[in-house]
C-alpha positions as CSV (number, residue, x, y, z in Angstrom):
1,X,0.0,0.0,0.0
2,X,3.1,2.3,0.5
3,X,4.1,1.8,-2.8
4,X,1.0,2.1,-4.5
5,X,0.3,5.2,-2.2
6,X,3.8,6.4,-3.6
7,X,3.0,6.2,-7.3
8,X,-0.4,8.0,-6.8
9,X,1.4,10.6,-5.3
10,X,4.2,10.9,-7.9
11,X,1.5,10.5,-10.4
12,X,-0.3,13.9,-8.9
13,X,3.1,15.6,-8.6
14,X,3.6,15.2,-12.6
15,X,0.5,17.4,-12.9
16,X,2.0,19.8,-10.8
17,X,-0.8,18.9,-7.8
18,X,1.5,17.6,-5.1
19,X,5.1,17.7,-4.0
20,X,7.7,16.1,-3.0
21,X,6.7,16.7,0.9
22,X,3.4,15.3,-0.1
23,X,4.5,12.3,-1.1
24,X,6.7,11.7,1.7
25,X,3.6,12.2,4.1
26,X,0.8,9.7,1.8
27,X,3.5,6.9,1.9
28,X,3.8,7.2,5.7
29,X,0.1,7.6,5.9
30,X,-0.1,4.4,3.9
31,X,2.4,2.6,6.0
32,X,0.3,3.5,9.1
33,X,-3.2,2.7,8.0
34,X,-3.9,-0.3,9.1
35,X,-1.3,-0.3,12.3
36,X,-4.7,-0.6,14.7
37,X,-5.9,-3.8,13.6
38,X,-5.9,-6.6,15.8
39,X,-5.0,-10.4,15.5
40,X,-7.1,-11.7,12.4
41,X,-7.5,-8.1,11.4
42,X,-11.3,-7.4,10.0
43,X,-12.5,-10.4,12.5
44,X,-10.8,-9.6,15.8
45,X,-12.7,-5.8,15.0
46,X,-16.0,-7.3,15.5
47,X,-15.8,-8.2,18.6
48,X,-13.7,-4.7,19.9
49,X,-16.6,-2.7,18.7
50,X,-19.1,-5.7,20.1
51,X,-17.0,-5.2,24.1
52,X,-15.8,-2.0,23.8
53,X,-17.4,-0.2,21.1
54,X,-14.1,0.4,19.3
55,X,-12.7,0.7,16.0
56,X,-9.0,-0.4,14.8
57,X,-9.2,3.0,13.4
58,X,-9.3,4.4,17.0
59,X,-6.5,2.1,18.6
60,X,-4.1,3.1,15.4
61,X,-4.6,6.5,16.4
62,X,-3.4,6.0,19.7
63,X,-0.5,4.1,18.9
64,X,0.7,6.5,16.4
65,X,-0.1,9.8,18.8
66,X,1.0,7.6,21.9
67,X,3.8,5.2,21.0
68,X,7.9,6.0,19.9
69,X,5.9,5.6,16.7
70,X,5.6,9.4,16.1
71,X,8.1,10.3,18.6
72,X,10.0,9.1,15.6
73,X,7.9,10.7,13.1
74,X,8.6,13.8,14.9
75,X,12.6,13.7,15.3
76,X,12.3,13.1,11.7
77,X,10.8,16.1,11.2
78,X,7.1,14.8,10.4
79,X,4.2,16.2,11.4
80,X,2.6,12.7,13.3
81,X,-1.1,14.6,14.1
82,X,-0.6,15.2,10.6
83,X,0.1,12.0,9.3
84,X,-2.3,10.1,12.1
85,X,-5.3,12.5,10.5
86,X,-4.2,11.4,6.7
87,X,-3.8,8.2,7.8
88,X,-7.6,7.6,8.9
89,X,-9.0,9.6,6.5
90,X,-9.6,13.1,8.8
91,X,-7.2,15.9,7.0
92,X,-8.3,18.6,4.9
93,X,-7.0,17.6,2.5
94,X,-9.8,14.9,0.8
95,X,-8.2,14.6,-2.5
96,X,-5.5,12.5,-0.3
97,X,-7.6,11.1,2.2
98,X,-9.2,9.0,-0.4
99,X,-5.7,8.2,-2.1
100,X,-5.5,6.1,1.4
101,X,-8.9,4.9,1.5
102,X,-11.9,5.1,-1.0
103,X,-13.0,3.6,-4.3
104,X,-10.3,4.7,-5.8
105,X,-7.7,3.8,-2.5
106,X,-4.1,2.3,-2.8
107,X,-5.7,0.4,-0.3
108,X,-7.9,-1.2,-2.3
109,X,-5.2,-2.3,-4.8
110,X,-3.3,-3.0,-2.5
111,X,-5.3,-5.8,-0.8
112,X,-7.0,-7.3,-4.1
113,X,-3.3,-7.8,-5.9
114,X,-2.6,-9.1,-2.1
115,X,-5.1,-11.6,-1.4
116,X,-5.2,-12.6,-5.2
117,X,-1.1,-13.5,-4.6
118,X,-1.6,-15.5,-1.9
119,X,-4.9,-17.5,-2.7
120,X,-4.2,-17.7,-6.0
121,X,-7.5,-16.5,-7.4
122,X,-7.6,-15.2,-11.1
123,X,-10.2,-12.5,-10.5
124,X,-8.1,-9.8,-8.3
125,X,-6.1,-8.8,-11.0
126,X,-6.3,-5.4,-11.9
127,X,-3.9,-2.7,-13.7
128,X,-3.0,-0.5,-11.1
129,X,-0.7,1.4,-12.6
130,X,-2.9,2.9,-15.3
131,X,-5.2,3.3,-12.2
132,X,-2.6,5.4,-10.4
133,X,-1.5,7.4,-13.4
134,X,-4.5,8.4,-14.1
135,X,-5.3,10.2,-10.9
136,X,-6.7,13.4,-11.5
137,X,-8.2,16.0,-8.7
138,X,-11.6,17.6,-9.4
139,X,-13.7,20.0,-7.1
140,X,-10.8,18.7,-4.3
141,X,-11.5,15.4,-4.5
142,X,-9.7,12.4,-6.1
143,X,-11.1,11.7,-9.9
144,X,-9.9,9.6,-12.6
145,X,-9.6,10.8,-16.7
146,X,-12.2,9.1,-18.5
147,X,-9.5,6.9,-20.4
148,X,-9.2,5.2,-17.7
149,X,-13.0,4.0,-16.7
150,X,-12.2,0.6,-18.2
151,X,-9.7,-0.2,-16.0
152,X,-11.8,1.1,-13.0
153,X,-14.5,-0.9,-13.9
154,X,-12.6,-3.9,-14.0
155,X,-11.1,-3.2,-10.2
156,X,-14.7,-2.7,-8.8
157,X,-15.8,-6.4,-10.9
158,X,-12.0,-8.1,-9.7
159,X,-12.9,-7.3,-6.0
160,X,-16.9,-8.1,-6.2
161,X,-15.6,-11.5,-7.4
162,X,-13.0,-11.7,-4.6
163,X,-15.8,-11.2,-2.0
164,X,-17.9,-14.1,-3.2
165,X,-15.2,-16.3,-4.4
166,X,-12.5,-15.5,-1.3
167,X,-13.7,-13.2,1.7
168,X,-17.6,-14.2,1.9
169,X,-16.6,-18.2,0.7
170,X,-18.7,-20.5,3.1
171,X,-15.3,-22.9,4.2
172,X,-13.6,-19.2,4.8
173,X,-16.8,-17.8,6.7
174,X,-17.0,-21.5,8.8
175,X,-13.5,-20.4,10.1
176,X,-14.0,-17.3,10.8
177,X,-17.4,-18.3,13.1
178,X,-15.8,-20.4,14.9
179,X,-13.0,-18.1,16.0
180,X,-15.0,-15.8,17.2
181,X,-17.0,-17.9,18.8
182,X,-14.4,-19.0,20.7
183,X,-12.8,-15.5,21.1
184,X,-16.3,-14.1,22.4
185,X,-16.4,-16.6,24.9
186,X,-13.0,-16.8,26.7
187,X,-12.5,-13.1,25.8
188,X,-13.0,-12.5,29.8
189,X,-10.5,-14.8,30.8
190,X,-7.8,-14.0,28.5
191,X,-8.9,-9.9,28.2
192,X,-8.4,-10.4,24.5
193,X,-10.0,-6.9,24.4
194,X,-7.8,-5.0,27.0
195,X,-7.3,-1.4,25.4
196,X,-3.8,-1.2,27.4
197,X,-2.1,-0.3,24.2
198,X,0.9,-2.4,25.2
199,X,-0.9,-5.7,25.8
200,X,-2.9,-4.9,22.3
201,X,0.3,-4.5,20.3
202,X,1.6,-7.7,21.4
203,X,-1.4,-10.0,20.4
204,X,-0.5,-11.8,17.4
205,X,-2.8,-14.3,15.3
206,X,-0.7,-17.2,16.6
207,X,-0.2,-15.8,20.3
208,X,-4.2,-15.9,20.1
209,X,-4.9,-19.0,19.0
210,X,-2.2,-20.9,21.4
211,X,-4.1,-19.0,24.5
212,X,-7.4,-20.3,23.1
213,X,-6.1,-24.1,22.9
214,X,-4.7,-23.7,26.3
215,X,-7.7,-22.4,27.9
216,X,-8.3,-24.1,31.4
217,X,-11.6,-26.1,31.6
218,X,-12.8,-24.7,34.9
219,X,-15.9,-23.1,33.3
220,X,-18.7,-24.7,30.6
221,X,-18.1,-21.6,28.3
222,X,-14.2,-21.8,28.4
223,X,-14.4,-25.7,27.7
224,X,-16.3,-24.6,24.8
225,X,-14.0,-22.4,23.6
226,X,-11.5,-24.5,23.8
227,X,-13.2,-27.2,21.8
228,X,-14.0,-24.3,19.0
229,X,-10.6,-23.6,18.7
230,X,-9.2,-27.0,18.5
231,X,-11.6,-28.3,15.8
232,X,-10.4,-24.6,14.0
233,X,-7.2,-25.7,14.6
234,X,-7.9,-29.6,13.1
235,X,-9.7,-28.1,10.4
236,X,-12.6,-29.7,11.5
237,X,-15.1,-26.7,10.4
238,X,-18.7,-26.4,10.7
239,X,-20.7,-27.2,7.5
240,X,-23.1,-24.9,5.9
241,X,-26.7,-26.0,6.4
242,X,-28.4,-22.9,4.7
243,X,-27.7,-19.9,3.0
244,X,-29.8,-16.7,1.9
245,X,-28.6,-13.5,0.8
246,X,-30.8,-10.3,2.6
247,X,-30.8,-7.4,-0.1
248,X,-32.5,-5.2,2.9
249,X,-30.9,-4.0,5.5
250,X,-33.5,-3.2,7.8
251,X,-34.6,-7.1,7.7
252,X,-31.1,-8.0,9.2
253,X,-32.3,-5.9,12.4
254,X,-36.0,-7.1,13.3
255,X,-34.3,-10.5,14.9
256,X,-31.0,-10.3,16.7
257,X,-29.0,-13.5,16.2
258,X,-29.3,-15.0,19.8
259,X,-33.0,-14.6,19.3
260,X,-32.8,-16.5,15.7
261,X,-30.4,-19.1,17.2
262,X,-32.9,-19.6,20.2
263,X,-35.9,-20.0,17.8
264,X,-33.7,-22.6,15.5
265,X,-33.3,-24.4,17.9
266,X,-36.4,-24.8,19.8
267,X,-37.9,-25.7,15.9
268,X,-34.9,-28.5,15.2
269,X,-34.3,-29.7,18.7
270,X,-30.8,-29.0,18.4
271,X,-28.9,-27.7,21.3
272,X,-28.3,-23.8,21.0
273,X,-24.9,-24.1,21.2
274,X,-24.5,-26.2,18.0
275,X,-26.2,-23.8,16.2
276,X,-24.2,-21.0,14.5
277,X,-25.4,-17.9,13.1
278,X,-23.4,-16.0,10.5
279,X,-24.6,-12.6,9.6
280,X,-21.5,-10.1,8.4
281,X,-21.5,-6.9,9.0
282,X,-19.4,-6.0,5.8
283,X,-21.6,-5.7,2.5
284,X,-21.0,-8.0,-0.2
285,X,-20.0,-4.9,-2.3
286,X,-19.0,-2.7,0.2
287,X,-16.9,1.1,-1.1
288,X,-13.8,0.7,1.3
């Protein structure tokens, strides 16, 4: 995203719309984005703003303003509340805030040449470099020349196919259940959600899972946990008994999901617990 971020900005500078300064800062920016996420990034979210009604956005905040992260950004002669309000999308400056994040975001390149790397999917290829160098500024806000619409088009088809195919797959969605199942329920025990912003830096996917496979069995809901996280862990996942896609948002709302879950399971006769609701709070096409 640094890069990407980079080439944007040397883009814009070519067109005599940044400088060198300002390219300096979006890269930084870039670099810093995502520094507040937790272990399993998107996931471990839900459950801060489910216990403590916090975003990662927040948290990065804090360890940039906080940390000897912009006590170094200051001896180097940045500007960190600068760079922390770029970085999360709250400068003056929009035109940049939504080179970091928007529809047309190095972060969205970013991650869609990312993920389709690493899973190996055909549909996240996109051509962001005619992307990038054909940033334009309009009316202070990011804009692209019309030469380039083909191109954009294809990013917004690449990552609609990447949420069905990779991020909103039902094997991928089966995982990520059953961690936060099991995160939810020992997250008491282990403070998973402590906002000391030492403890939080330190959290790792790995460090996460080994505290949830080591969980003592003194309690029902700890057992359980455990249990979650070993079958995660084996790879034995829960299967997908039914599926329907909810085009309105305000039908998502009339039931919460433990009321659902209860009124399954009084129908099928299956024990509550064995009876998972997945219901993500990401849009299948979401904008950022």
């Amino acid at each position: 995203m640094m890069h990407i971020s980079g080439q944007a900005g040397q883009a814009l500078q070519e067109k005599g719309i940044l400088k060198k300064d300002d390219i300096e800062n979006l890269r930084l920016a870039a670099l810093l984005h995502d520094i507040g996420h937790g272990p399993f990034s998107h996931l471990f979210e839900e459950i801060l703003q489910e216990k403590r009604k916090i975003s990662h956005e927040e948290i990065g905040k804090r360890i940039i303003l906080k940390t000897e992260i912009g006590d170094s950004l200051s001896k180097s002669g940045y500007d960190k509340k600068f760079i922390t309000k770029l970085a999360f999308g709250d400068s003056n400056l929009q035109f940049m805030n939504e080179i970091i994040s928007g529809v047309l975001s190095a972060d969205m390149m970013d991650y869609l040449l990312r993920d389709g790397y690493y899973t190996g999917a055909e549909h996240a290829k996109i051509d962001h470099k005619r992307l990038t160098q054909s940033l334009e500024v309009y009316q202070k806000k990011l804009a692209l020349e019309k030469s380039a619409l083909y191109s954009f088009e294809s990013m917004m088809h690449s990552r609609y196919q990447m949420f069905k195919a990779v991020y909103f797959h039902k094997t991928v969605r089966s995982a990520e259940v059953m961690l936060l199942e099991s995160m939810r329920l020992a997250d008491e025990e282990l403070g998973l959600t402590s906002l000391n912003l030492i403890d939080y830096v330190e959290l790792t996917d790995e460090s996460v899972l080994l505290k949830l496979l080591s969980l003592s069995g003194r309690t029902s809901e700890l057992r359980r946990a455990k249990k979650i996280a070993e079958d995660y862990q084996n790879r034995q996942l829960l299967k997908c008994v039914f599926e329907r896609i909810l085009t309105n948002k305000a039908k998502l709302g009339k039931m919460k999901t433990s009321q659902l879950r209860n009124k399954i399971s009084k129908k099928s006769r299956v024990n509550e617990n064995e009876i998972f609701i997945d219901s993500s709070i990401t849009s299948s096409l979401p904008l950022a």
